[in-house]
C-alpha positions as CSV (number, residue, x, y, z in Angstrom):
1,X,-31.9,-0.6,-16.1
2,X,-28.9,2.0,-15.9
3,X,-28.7,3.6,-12.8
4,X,-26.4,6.6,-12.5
5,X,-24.6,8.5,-9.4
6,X,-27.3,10.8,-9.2
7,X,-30.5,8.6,-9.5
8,X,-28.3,7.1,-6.2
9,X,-28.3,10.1,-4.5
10,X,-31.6,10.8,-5.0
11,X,-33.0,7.7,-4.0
12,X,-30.6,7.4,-0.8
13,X,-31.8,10.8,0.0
14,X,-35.1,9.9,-0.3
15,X,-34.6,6.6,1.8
16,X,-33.1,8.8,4.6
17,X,-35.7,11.1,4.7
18,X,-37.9,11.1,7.6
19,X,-40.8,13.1,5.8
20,X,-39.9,13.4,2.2
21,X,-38.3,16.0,0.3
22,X,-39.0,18.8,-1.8
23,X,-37.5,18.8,-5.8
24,X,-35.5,21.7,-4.6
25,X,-33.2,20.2,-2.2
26,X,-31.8,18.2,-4.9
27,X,-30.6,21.3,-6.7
28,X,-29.3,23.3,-3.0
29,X,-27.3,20.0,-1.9
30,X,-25.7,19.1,-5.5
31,X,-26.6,21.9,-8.0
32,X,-28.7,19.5,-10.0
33,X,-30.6,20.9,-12.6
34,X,-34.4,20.7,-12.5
35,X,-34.4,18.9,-15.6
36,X,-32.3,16.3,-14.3
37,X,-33.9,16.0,-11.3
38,X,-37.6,15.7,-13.1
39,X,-35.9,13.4,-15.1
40,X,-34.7,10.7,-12.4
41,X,-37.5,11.5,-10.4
42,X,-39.8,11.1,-12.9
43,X,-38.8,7.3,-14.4
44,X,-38.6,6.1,-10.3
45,X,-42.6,7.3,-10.4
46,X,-43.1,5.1,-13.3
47,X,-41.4,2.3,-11.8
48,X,-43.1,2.6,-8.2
49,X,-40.0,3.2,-6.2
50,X,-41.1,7.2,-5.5
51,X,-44.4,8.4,-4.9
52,X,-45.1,13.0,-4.9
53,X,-47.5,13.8,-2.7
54,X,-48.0,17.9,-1.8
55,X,-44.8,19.0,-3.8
56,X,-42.5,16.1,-1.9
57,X,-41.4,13.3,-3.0
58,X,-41.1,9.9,-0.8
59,X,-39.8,6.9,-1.4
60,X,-42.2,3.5,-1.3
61,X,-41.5,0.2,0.3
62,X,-40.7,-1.3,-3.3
63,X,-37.7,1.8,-3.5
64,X,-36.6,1.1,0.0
65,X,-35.9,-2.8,-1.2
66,X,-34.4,-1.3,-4.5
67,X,-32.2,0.5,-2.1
68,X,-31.2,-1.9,-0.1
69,X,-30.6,-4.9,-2.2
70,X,-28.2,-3.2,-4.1
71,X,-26.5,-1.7,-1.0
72,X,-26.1,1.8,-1.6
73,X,-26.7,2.8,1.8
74,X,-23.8,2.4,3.8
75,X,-22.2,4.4,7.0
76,X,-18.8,6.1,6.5
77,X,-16.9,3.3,7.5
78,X,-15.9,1.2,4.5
79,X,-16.1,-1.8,5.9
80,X,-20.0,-1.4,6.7
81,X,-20.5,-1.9,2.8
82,X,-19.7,-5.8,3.3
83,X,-21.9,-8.1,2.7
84,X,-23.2,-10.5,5.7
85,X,-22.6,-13.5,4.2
86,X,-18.7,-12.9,3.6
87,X,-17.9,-11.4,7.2
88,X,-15.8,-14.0,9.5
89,X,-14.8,-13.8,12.7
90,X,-12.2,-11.3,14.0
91,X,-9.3,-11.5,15.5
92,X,-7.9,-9.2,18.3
93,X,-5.4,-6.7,17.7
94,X,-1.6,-8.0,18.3
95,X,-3.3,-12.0,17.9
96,X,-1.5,-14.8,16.9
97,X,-2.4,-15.9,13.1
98,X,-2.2,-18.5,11.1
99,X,-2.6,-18.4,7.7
100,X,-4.8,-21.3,6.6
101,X,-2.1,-22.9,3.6
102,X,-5.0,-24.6,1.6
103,X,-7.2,-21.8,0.8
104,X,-3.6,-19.9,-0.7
105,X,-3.4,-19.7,-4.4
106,X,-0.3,-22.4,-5.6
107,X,1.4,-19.2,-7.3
108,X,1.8,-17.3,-4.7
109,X,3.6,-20.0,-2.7
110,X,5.8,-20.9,-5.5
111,X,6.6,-17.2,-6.6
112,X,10.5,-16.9,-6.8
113,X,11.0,-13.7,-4.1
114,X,13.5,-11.4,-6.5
115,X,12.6,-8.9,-4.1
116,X,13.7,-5.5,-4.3
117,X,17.3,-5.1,-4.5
């Protein structure tokens, strides 16, 4: 399944939302047309991940897991957007480090510097 930039934005929307949203805000908050919008909105019905109820659109619990397992909520930091599993521990700022030698590709310890000049 082919998910485009705004099916993302409409479904992080959605899983923001507190208590739904109308069709509308789609087209005030990034001019989308209401074709486009019936469109996206209308293949997440089919597939269970958005439910209308009373001209609002929510998102289900199978469209909050969509959402998440493919991580496209994330806070403005950049570094939020890391996965769990690949996060280490940190080191203070101004610490001491060691690189560890082993885990170092062979070419980059046997590039010949030419440097700059």
């Amino acid at each position: 399944m082919k998910v485009t930039k705004t099916d993302i934005k409409i479904l992080v929307d959605l899983y923001k939302s507190v208590d739904g949203l109308g069709p509308y805000i789609f087209y005030q908050r990034y001019k989308y047309s209401p074709a486009t919008v019936f469109k996206s909105t209308t293949r997440f019905q089919k597939m269970e991940f958005i439910v209308s109820k009373d001209d609002k659109l929510f998102i289900t619990e199978k469209g909050k897991a969509f959402v998440e397992e493919n991580r496209f909520i994330y806070d403005e930091h950049k570094f939020d957007r890391i996965p769990k599993e690949f996060l280490g521990n940190k080191i203070g700022v101004n610490a001491p480090y060691i690189p560890n030698l082993s885990k170092i590709s062979k070419e980059i310890l046997t590039l010949n510097n030419k440097g700059d000049g």
